[in-house]
The first five atom37 places (N, CA, C, CB, O) and aatype in JSON, in Angstrom:
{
  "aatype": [20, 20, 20, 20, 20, 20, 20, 20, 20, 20, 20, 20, 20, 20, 20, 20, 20, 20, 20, 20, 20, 20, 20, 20, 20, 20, 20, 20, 20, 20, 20, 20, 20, 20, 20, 20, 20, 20, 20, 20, 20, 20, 20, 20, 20, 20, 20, 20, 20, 20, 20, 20, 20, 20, 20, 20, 20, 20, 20, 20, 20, 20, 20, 20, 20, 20, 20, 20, 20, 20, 20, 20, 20, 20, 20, 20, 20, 20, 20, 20, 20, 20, 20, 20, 20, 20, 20, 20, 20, 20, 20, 20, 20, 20, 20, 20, 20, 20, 20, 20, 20, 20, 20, 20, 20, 20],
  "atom_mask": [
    [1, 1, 1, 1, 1],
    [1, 1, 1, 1, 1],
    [1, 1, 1, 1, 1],
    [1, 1, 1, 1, 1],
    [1, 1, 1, 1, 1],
    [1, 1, 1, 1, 1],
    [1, 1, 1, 1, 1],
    [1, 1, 1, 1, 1],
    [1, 1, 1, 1, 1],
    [1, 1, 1, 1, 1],
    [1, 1, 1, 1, 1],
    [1, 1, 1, 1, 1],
    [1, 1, 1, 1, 1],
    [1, 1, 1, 1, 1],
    [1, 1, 1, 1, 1],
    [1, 1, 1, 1, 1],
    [1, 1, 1, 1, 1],
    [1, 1, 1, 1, 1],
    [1, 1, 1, 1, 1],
    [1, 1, 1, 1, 1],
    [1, 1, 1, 1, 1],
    [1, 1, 1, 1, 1],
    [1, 1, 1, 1, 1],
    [1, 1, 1, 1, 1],
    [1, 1, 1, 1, 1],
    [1, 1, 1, 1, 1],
    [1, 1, 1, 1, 1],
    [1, 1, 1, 1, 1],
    [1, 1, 1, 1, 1],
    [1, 1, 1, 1, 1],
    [1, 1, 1, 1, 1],
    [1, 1, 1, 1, 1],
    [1, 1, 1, 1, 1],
    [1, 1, 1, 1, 1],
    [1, 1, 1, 1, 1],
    [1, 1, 1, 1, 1],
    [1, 1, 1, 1, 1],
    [1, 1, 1, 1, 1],
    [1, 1, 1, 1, 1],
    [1, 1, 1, 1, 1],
    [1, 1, 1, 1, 1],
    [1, 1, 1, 1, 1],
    [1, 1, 1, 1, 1],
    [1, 1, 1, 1, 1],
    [1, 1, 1, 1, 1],
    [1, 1, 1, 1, 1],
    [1, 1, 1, 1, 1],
    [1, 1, 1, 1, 1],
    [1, 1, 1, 1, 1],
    [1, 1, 1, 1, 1],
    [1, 1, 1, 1, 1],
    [1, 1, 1, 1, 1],
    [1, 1, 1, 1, 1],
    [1, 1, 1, 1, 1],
    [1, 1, 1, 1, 1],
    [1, 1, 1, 1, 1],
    [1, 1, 1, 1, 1],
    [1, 1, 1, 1, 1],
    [1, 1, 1, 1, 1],
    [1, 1, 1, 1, 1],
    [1, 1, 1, 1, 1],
    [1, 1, 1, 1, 1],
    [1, 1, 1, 1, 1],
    [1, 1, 1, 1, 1],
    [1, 1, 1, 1, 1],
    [1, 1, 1, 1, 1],
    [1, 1, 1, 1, 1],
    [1, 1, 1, 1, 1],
    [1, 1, 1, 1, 1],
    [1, 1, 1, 1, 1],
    [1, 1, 1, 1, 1],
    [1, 1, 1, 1, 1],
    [1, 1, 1, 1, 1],
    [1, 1, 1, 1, 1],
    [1, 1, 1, 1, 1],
    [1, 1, 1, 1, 1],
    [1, 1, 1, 1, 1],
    [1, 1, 1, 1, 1],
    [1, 1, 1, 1, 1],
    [1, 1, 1, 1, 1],
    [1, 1, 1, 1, 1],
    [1, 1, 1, 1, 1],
    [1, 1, 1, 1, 1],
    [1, 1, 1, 1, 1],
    [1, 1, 1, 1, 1],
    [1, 1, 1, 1, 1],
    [1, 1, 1, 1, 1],
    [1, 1, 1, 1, 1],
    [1, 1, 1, 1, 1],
    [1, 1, 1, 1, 1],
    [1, 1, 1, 1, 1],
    [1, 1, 1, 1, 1],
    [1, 1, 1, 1, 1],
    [1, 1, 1, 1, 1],
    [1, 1, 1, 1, 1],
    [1, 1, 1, 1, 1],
    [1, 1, 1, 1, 1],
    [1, 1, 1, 1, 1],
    [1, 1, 1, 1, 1],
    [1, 1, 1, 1, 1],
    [1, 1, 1, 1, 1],
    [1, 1, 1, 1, 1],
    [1, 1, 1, 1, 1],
    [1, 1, 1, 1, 1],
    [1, 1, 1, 1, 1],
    [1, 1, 1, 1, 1]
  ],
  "atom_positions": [
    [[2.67, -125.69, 144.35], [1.4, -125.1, 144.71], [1.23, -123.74, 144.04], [1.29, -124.98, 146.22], [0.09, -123.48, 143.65]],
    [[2.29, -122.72, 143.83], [1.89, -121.78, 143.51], [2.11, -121.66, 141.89], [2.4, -120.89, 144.35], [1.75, -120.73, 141.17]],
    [[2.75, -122.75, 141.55], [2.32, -123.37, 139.73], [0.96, -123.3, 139.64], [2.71, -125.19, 139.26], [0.48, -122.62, 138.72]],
    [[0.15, -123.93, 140.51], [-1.27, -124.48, 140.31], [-2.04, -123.09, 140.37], [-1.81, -125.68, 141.55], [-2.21, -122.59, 139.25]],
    [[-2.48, -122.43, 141.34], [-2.44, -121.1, 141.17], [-2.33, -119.77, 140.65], [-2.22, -121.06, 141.41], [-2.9, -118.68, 140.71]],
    [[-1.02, -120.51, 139.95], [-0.3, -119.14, 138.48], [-1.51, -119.66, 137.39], [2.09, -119.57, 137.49], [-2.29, -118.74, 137.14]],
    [[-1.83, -120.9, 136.7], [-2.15, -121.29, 135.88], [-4.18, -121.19, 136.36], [-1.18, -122.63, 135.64], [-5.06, -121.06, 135.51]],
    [[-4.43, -121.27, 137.81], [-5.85, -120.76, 137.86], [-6.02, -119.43, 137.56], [-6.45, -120.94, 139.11], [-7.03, -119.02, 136.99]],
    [[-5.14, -118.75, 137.89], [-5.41, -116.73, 137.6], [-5.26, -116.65, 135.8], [-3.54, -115.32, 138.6], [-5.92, -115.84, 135.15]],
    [[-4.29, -117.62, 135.18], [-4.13, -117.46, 134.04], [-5.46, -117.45, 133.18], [-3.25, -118.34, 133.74], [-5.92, -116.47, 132.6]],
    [[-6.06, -118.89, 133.23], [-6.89, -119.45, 132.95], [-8.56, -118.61, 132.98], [-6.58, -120.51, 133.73], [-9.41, -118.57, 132.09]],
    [[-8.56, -118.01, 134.41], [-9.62, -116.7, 134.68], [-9.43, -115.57, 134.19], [-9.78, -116.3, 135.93], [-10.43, -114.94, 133.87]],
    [[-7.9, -114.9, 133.98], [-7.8, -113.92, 133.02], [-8.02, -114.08, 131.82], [-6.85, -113.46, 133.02], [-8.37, -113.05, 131.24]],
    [[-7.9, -115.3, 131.01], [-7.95, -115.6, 129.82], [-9.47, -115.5, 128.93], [-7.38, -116.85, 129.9], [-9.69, -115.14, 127.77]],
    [[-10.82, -116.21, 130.53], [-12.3, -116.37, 130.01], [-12.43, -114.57, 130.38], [-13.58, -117.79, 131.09], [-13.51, -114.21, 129.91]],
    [[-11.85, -113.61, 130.9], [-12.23, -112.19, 131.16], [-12.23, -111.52, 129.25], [-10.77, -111.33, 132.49], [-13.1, -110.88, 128.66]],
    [[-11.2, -111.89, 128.88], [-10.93, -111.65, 127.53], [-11.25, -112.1, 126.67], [-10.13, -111.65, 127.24], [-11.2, -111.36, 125.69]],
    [[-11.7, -113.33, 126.45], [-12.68, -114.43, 125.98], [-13.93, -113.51, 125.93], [-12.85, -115.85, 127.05], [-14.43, -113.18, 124.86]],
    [[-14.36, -113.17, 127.0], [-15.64, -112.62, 127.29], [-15.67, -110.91, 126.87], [-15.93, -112.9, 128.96], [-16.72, -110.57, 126.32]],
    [[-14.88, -110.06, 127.02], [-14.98, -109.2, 126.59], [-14.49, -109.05, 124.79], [-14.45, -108.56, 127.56], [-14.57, -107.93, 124.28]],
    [[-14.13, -109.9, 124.19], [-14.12, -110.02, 122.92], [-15.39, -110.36, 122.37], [-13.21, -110.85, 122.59], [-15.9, -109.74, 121.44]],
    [[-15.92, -111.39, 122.98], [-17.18, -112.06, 122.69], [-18.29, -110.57, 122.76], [-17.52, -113.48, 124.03], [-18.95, -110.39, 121.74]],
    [[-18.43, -109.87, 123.55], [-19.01, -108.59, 123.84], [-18.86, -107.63, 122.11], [-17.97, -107.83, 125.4], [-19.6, -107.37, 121.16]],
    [[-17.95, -107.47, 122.36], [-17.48, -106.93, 120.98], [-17.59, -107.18, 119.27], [-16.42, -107.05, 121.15], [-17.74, -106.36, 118.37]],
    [[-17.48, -108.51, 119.25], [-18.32, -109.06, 118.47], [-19.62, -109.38, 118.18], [-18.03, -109.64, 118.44], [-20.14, -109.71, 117.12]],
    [[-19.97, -109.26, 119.06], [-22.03, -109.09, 119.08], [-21.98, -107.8, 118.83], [-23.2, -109.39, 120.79], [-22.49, -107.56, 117.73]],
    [[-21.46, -106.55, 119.54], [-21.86, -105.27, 118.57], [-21.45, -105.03, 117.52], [-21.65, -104.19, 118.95], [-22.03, -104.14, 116.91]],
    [[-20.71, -105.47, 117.09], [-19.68, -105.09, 115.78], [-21.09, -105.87, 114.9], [-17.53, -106.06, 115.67], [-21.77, -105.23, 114.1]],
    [[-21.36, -107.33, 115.22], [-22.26, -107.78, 114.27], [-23.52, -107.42, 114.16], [-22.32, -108.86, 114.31], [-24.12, -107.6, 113.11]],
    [[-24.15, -106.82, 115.32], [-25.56, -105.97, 115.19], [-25.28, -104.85, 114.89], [-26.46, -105.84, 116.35], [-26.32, -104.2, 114.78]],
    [[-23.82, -103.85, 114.56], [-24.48, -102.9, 113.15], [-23.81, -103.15, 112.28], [-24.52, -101.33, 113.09], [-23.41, -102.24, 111.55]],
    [[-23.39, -104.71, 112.01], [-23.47, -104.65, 110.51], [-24.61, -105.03, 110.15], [-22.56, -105.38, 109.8], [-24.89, -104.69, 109.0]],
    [[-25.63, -105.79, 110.85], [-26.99, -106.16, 110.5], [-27.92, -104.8, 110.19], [-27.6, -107.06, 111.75], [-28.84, -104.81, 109.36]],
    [[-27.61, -103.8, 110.86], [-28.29, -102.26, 111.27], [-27.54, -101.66, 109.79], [-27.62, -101.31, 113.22], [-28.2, -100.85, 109.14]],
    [[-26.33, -102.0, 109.34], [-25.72, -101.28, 108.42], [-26.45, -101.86, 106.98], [-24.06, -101.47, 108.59], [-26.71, -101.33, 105.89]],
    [[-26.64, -103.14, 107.51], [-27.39, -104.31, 105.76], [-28.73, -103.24, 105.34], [-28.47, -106.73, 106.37], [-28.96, -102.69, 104.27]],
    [[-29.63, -103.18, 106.87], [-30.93, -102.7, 106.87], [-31.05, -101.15, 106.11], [-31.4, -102.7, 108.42], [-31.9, -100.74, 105.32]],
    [[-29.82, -100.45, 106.69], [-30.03, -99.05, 105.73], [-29.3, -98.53, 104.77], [-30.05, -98.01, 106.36], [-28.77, -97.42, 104.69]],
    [[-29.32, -99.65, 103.86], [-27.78, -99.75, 102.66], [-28.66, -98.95, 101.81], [-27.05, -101.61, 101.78], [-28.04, -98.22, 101.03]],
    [[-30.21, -98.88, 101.74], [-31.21, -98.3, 100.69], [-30.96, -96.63, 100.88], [-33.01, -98.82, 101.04], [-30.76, -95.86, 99.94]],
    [[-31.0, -96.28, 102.17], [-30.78, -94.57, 102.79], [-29.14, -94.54, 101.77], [-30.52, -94.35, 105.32], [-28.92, -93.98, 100.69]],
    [[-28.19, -95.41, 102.69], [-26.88, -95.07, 102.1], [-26.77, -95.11, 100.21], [-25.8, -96.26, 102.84], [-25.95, -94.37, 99.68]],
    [[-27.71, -96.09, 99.28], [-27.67, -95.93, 97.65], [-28.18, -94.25, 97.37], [-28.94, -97.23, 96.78], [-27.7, -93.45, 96.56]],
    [[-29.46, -94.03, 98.48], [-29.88, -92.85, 97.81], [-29.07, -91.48, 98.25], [-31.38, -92.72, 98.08], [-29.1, -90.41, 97.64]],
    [[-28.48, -91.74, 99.25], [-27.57, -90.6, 99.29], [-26.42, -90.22, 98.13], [-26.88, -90.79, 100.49], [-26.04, -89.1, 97.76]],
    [[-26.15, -91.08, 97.84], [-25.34, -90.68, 96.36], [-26.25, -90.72, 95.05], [-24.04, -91.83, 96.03], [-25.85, -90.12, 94.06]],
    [[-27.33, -91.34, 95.02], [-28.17, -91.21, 93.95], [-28.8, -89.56, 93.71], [-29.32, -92.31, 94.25], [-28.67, -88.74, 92.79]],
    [[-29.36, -89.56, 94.7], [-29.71, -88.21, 95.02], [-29.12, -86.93, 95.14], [-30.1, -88.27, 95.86], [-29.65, -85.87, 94.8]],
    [[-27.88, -87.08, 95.68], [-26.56, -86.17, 96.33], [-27.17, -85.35, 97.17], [-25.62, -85.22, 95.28], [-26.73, -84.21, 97.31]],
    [[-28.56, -85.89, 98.07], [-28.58, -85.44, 99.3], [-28.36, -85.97, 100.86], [-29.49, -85.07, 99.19], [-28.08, -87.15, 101.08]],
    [[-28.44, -85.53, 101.35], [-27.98, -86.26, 103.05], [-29.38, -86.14, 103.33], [-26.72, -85.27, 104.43], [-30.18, -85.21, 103.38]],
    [[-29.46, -88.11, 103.59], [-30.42, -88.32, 104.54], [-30.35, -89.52, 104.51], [-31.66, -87.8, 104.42], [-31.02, -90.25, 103.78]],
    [[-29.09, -90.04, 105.73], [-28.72, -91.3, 106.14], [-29.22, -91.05, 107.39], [-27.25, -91.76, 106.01], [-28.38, -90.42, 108.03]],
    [[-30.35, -91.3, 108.12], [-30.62, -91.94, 109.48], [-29.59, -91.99, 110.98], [-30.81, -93.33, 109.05], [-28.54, -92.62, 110.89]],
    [[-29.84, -91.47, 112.0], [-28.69, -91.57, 113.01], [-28.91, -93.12, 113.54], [-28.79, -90.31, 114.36], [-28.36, -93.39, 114.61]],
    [[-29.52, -93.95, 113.02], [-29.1, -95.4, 113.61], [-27.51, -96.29, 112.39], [-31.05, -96.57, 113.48], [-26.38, -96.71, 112.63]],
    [[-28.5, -96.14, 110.99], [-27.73, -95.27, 110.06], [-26.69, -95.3, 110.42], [-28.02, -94.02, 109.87], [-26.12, -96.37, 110.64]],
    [[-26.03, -93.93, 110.62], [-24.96, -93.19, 110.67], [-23.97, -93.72, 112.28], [-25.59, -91.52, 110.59], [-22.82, -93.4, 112.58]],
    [[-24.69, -94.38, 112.84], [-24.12, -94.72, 114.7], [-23.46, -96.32, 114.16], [-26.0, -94.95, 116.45], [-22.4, -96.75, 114.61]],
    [[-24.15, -96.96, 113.32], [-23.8, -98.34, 112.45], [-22.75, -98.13, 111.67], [-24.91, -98.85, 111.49], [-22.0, -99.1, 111.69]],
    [[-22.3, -97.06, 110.84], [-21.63, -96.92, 109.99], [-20.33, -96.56, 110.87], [-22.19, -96.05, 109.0], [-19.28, -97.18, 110.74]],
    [[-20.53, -95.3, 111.94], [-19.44, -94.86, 112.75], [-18.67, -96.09, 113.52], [-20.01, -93.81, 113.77], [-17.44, -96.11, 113.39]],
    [[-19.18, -96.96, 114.2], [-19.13, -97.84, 115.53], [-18.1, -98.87, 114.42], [-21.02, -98.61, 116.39], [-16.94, -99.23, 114.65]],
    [[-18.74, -99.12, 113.49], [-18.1, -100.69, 111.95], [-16.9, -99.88, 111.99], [-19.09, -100.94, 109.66], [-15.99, -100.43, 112.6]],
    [[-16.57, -98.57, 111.45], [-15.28, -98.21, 111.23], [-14.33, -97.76, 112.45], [-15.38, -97.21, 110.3], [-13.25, -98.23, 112.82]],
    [[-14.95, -96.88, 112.86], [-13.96, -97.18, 114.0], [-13.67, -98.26, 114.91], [-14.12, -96.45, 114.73], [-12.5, -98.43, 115.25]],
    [[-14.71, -99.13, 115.4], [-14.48, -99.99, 116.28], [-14.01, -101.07, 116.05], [-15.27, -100.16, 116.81], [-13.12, -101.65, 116.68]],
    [[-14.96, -101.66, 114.51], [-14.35, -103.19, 114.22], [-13.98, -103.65, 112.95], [-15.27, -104.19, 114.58], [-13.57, -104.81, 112.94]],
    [[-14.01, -102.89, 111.54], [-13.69, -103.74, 110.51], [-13.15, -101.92, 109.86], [-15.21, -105.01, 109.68], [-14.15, -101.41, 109.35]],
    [[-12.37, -101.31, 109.81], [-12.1, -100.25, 109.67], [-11.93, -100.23, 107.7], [-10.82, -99.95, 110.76], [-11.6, -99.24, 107.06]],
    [[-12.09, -100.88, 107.42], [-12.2, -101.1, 105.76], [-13.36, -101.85, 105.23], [-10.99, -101.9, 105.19], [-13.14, -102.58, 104.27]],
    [[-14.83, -101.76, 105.82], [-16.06, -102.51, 105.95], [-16.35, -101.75, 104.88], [-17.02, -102.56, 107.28], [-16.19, -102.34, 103.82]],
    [[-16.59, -101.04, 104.83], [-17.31, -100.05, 103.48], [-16.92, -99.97, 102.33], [-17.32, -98.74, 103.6], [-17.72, -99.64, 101.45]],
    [[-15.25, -100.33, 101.95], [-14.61, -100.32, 100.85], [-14.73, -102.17, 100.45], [-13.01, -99.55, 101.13], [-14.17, -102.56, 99.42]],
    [[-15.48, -103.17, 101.36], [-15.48, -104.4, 101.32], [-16.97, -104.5, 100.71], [-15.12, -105.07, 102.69], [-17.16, -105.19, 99.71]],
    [[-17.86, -103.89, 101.25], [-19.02, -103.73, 100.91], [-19.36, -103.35, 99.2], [-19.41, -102.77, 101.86], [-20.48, -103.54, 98.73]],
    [[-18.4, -102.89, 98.53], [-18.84, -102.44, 97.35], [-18.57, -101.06, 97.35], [-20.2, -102.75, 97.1], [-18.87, -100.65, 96.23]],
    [[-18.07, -99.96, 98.17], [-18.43, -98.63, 98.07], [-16.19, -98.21, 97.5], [-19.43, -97.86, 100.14], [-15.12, -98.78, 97.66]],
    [[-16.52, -97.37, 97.06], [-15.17, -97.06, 97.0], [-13.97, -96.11, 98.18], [-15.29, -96.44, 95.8], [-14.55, -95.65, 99.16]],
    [[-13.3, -95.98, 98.15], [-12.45, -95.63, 99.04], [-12.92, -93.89, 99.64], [-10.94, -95.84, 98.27], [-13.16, -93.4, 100.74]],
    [[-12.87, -93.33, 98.16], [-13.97, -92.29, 98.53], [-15.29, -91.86, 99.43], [-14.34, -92.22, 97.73], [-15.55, -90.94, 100.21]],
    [[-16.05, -93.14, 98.85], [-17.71, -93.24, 99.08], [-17.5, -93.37, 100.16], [-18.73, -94.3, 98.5], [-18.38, -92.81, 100.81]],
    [[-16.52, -93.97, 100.97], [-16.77, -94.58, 102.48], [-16.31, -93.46, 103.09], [-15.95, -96.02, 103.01], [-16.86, -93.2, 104.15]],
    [[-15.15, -92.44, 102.59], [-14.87, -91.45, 103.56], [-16.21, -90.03, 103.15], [-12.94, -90.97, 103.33], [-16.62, -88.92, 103.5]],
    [[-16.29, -90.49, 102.74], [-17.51, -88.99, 101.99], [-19.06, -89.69, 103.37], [-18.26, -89.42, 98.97], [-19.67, -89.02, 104.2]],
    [[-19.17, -90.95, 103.1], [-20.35, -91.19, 104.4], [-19.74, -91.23, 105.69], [-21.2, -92.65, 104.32], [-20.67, -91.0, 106.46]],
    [[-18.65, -91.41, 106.38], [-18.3, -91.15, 107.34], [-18.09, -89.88, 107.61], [-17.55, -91.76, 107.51], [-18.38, -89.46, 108.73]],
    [[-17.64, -89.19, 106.79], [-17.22, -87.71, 107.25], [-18.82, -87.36, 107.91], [-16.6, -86.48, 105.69], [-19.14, -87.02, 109.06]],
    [[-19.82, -87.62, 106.44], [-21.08, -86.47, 106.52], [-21.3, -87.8, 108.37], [-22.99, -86.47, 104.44], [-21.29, -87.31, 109.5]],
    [[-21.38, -88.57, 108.24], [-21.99, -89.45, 110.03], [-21.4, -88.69, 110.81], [-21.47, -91.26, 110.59], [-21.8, -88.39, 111.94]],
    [[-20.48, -88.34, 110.33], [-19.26, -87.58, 111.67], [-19.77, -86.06, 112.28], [-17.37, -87.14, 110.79], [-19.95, -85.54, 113.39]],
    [[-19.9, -85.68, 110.84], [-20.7, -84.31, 110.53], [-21.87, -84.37, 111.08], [-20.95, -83.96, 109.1], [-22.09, -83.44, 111.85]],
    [[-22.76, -85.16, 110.95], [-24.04, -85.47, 111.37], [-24.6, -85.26, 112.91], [-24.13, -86.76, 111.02], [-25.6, -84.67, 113.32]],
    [[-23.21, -86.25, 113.87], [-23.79, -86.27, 114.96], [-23.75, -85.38, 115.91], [-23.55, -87.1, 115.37], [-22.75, -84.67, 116.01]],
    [[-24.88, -85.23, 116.83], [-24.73, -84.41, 117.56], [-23.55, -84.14, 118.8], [-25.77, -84.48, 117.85], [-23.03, -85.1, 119.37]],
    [[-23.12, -82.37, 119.22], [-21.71, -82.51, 120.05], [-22.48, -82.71, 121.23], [-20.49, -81.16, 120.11], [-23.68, -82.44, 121.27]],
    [[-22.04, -83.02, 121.87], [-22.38, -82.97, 123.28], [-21.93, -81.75, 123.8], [-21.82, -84.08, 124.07], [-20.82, -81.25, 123.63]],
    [[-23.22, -81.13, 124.68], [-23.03, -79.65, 125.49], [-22.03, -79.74, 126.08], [-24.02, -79.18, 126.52], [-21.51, -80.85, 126.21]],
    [[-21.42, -78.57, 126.65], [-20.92, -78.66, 127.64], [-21.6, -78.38, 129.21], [-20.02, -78.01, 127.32], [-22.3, -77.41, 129.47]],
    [[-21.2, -79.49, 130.21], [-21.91, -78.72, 131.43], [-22.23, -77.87, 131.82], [-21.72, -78.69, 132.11], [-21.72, -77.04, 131.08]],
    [[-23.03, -77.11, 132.88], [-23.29, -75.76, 133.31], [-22.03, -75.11, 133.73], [-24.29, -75.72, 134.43], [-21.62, -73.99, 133.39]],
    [[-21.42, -76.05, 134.58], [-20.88, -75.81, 135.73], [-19.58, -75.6, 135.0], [-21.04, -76.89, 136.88], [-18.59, -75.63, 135.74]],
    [[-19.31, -75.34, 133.45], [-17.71, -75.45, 133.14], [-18.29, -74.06, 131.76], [-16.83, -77.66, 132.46], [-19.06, -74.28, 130.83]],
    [[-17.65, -72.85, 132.06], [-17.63, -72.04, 131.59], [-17.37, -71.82, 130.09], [-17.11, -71.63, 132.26], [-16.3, -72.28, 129.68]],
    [[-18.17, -71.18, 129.21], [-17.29, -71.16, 127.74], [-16.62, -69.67, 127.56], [-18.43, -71.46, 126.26], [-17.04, -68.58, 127.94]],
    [[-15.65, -69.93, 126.98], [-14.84, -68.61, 127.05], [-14.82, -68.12, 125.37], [-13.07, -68.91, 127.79], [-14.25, -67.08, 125.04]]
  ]
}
């Protein structure tokens, strides 16, 4: 009986992870779709050598490397460089978050 049991908790832990992978992969794949859409911002930033990659942009580019394909950009065509030169400036880009009222800056 408590075979049968071990293998129901197994089985329910297993669709929890199932399911939170599945989660993960839908975002990972809606900004690479978000990343396809502003590949034109990302040509002219080096065409140009000015910054003006977009914060949907730049939240697509951040989320792909850190979260899910951490060599997406050097796969894409860009060089090892290009990808750390647009992540840095995304990195650079985004805004810090304040700090609360209630927690003092010294």
């Amino acid at each position: 009986m408590a075979l049968k049991y071990g293998m129901l908790l197994l089985m329910v832990l297993a669709c929890f992870d199932v399911t939170a992978s599945r989660e993960k992969m839908v975002e990972c794949w809606s900004n690479l779709v978000e990343l396809k859409s502003c590949s034109s911002e990302i040509m002219q930033f080096f065409i140009n050598g000015e910054a003006d990659i977009g914060p949907n942009c730049c939240c697509a580019i951040t989320v792909i490397t850190h979260n899910c394909w951490p060599s997406m950009l050097t796969s894409l065509g860009y060089t090892y460089q290009e990808a750390l030169y647009i992540l840095q400036y995304c990195e650079d880009a985004a805004p810090t978050p304040a700090l609360p009222p209630s927690h003092p800056i010294y």
